[in-house]
C-alpha positions as CSV (number, residue, x, y, z in Angstrom):
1,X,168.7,-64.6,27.4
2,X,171.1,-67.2,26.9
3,X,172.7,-67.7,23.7
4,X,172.4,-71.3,22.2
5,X,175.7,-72.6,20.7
6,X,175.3,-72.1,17.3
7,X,174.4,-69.0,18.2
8,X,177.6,-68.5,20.3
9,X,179.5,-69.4,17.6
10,X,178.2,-67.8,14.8
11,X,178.8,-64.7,17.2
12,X,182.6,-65.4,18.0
13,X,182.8,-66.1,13.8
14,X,182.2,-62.4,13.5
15,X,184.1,-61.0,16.3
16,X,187.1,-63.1,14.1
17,X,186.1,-61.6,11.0
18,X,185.0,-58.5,11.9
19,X,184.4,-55.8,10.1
20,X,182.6,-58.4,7.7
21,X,179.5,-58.5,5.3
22,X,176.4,-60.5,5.1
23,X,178.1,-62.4,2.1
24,X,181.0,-63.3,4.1
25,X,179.2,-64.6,6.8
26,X,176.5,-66.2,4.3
27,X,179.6,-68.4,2.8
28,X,180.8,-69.5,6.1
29,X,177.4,-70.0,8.0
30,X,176.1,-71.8,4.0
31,X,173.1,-69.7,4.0
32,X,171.3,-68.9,1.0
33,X,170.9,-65.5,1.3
34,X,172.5,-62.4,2.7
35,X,168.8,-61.3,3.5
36,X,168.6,-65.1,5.2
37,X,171.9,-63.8,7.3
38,X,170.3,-60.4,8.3
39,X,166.9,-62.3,9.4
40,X,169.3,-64.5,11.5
41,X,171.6,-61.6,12.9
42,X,168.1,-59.9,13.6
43,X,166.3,-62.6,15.4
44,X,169.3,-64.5,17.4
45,X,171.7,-62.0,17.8
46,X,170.0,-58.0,17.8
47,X,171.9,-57.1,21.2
48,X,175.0,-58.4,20.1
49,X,176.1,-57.1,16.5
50,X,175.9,-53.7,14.9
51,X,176.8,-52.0,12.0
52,X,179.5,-49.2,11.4
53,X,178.9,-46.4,9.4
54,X,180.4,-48.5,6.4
55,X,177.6,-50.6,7.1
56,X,179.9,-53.7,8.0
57,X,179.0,-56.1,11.0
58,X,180.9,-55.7,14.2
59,X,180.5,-57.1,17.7
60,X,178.7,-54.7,20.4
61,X,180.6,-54.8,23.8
62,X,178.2,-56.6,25.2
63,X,178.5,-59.6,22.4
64,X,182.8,-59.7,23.3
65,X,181.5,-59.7,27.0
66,X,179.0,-62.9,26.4
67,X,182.1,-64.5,24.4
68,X,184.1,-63.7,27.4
69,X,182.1,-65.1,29.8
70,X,181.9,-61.3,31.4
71,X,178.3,-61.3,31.8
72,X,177.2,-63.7,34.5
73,X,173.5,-64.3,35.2
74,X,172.1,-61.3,33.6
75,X,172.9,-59.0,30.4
76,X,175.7,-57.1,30.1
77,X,175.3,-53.5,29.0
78,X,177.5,-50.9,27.6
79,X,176.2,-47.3,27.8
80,X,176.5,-44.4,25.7
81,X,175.2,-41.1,26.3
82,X,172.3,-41.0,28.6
83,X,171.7,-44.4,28.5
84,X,173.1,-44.7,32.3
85,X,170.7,-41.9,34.0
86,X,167.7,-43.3,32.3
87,X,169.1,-47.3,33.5
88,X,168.7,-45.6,36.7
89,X,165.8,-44.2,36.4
90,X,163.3,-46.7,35.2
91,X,161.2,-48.8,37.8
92,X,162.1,-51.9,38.7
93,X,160.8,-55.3,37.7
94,X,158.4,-55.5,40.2
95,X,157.2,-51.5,39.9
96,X,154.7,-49.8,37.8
97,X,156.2,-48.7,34.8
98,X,156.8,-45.1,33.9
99,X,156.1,-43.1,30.7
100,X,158.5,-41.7,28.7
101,X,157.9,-38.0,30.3
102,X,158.1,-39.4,34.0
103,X,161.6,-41.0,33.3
104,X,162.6,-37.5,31.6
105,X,161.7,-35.9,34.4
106,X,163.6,-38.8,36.8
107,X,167.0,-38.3,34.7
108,X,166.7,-34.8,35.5
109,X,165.8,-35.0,39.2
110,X,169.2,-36.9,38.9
111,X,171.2,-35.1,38.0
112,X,170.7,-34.2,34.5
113,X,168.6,-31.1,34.0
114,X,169.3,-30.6,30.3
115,X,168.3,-34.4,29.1
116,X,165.7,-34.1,25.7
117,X,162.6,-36.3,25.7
118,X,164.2,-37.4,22.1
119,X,167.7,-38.5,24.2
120,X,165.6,-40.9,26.8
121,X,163.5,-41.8,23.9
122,X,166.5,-43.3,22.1
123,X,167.8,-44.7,25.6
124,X,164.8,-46.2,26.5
125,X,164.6,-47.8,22.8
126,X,168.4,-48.9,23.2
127,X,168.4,-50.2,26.4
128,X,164.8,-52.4,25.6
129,X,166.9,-53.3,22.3
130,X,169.8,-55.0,24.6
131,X,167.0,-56.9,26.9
132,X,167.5,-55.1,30.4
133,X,163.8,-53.2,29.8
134,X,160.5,-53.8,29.1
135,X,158.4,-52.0,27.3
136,X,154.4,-52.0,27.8
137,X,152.1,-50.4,26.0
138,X,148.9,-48.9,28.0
139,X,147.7,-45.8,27.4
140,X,151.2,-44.9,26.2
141,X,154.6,-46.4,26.2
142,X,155.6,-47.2,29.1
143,X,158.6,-48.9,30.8
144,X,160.4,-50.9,33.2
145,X,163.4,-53.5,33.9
146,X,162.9,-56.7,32.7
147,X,165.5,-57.8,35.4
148,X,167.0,-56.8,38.5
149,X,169.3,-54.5,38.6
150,X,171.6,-56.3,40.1
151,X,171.8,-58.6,37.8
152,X,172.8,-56.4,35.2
153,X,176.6,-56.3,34.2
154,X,177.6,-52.8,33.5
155,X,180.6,-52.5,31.0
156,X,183.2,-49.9,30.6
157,X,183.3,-48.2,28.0
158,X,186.3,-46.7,26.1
């Protein structure tokens, strides 16, 4: 999903002050709160920000790549771990979606015959979190892309 500007450039504000804090960026946004500055981060820019284990707010990979104008049509993803055997082994857009034990059992057909349930599980729960899957909820959780993969920007990672 497209960014709006102030969203943009609240996002490049904490790529220039990052690491930073919720009462850094509450001073320079003239919020209220820094719980009004985590409801924003939360709501306009989840895929885009984490925080470290110092609990400071950084820019994900894919946030420097929307700044850089990296990304295209679609998202851009950066993945860790597992994240790219599961990518590829969700259904598509236009497919059925999959439970979480059919995609366990895809990453392993692929190539990975020691992936855990609770490694997808966290993949699957990433890569929803950074907009490139769906999840829907039938009988259980199950999931799919919410775009093409082509459309998806894969990022190297370090």
């Amino acid at each position: 999903m497209p960014l709006s500007e102030t969203a943009r450039s609240r996002l490049a504000d904490i790529l220039e002050r990052e690491p930073t804090k919720n009462s850094e960026l509450q001073a320079a946004w003239d919020m209220d709160s820094g719980s009004e500055v985590h409801q924003y981060l939360e709501s306009e820019l989840k895929p885009y920000y984490y925080r470290d284990d110092n609990s400071l707010i950084r820019v994900t990979p894919e946030g420097e790549a929307v700044l850089s104008g990296e990304t295209g049509d679609g998202p851009a993803v950066a993945f860790a771990g597992i994240e790219e055997a599961v990518f590829g082994a969700v259904p598509g857009p236009e497919e059925r979606s999959a439970s979480v034990v059919a995609i366990l059992h895809e990453v392993r057909d692929q190539g990975a015959p020691d992936a855990g349930v609770e490694a997808v599980r966290a993949a699957l729960r990433t890569l929803t979190q950074k907009d490139v899957l769906e999840r829907i909820d039938r009988t259980v959780p199950t999931y799919r892309l919410a775009v093409p993969r082509s459309d998806v920007t894969v990022l190297e990672t370090e």
